[in-house]
N, C-alpha and C positions, 0 to 999 in steps of 0.2 A: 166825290162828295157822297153820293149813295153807301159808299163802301164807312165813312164816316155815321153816317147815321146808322149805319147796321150797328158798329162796334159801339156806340153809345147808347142805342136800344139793349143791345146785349147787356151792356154793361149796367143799364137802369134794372133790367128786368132780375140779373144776377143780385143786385143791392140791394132790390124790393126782396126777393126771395131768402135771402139773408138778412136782412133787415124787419121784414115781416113783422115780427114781435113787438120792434121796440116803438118805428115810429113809421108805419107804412102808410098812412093818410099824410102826413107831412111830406114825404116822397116824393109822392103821385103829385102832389098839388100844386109845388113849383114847377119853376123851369126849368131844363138837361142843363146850363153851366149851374143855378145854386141845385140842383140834385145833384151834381158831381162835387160841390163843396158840402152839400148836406151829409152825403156820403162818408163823405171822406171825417166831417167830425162826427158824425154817428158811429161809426166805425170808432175813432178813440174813445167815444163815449163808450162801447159796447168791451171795449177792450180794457178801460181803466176800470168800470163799474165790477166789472166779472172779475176783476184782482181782490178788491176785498170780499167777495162774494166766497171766490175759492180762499182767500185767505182766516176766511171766519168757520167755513168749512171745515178749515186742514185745522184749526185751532177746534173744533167741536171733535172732529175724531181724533185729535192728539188729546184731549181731553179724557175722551171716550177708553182710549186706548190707558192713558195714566190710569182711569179708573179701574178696570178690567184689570190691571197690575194687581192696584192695592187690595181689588178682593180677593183675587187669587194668592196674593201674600197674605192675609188675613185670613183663609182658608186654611193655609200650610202652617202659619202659625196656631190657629187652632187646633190642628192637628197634631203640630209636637208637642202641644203641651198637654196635652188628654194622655198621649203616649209616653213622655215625662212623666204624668202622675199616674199613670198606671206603672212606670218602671219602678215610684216610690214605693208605690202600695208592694210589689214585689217583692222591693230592698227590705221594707222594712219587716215582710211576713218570714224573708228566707233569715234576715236577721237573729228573729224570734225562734224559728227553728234553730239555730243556731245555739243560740243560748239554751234551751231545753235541750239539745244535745250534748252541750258541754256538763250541764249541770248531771245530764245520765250518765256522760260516763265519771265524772265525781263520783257520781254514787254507786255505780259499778268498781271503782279504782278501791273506793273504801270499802265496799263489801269483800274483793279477792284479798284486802290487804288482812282483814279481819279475818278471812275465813284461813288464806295463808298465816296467821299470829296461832288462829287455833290447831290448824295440822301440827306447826310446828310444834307448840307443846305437847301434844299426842304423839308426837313423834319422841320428845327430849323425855319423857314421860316411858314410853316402850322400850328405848333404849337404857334407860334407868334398871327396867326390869330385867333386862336380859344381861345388862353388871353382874345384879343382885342371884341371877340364878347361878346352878352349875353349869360346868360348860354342858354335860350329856344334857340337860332339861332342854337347854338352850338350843343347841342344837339340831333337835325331836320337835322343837316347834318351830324354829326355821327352816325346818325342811316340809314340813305341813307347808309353809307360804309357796306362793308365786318366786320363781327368779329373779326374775326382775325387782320384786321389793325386799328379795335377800341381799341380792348385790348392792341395794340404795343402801340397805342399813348396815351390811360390813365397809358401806366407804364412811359411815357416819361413825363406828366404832375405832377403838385405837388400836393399837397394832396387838399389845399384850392378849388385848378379849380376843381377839380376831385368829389371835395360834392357839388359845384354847379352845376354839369352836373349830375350828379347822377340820380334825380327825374326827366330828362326830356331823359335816355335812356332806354334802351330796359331793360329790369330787368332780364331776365336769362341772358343776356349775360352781366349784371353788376356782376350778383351770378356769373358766370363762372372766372369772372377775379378776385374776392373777394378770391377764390378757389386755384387759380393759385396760387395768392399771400402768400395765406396762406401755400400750399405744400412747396413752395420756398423759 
């Protein structure tokens, strides 16, 4: 019997110490059999109460948590798009470079094409005159030139002028364009 009453004090004092919070004047106040029923529904009570407690809980930090998402996607979305309109501002300056480059080299293409239109008549223009001279003149002043623009203009002249210039030019640099001719 004593050994009963130990395990029921025990058992009261364990339920008051766990129970403390919710309704420990009510405890103490009855009897050990309604303390053992009081128990026993205080205990469902403490167990069904703290279900939606932690369930309105886990819905706050699930909440919490969606939030945290959409700012941090809200974040990154403000971010691609500051970096999207700076890639536009880019498109559209390297664009513009672009087009100023094309239009320069236009105007570069027309200016070699113009100043190649004027070589050449300066050229069809020199070669006119060295027809028109004798071959000795002719000669005496293609040998005043450079090499190099003696051989351009015996490939520019026809074959006739070119055997009467023959015997009055420099003769390796006739051999040199004879050579040219022949590799080519």
């Amino acid at each position: 019997m004593n050994q009963k009453r130990i395990l029921i004090v025990t058992f009261l004092l364990g339920s008051a110490l766990v129970l403390s919070p919710y309704r420990l004047s009510a405890v103490l106040a009855s009897s050990p059999v309604q303390n053992e029923a009081a128990a026993k529904a205080s205990a469902e009570t403490v167990s069904t109460s703290q279900q939606p407690v932690n369930a309105t809980r886990a819905a706050r930090e699930e909440k919490a948590l969606q939030d945290a998402r959409r700012q941090q996607l809200a974040e990154k979305e403000a971010a691609l798009s500051a970096k999207e309109q700076e890639l536009q501002k880019l498109s559209s300056k390297l664009e513009a470079q672009v087009k100023a480059l094309e239009q320069s080299k236009k105007r570069l293409d027309e200016s070699l094409k113009q100043k190649k239109m004027t070589l050449d008549e300066k050229r069809k223009r020199m070669l006119t005159l060295l027809k028109k001279m004798r071959p000795e003149q002719a000669g005496q002043f293609l040998g005043k030139m450079q090499e190099v623009a003696v051989i351009s203009i015996l490939n520019d002249l026809d074959n006739k002028m070119v055997l009467k210039l023959i015997p009055y030019l420099n003769q390796p640099m006739v051999l040199k364009w004879i050579k040219d001719n022949l590799n080519s």
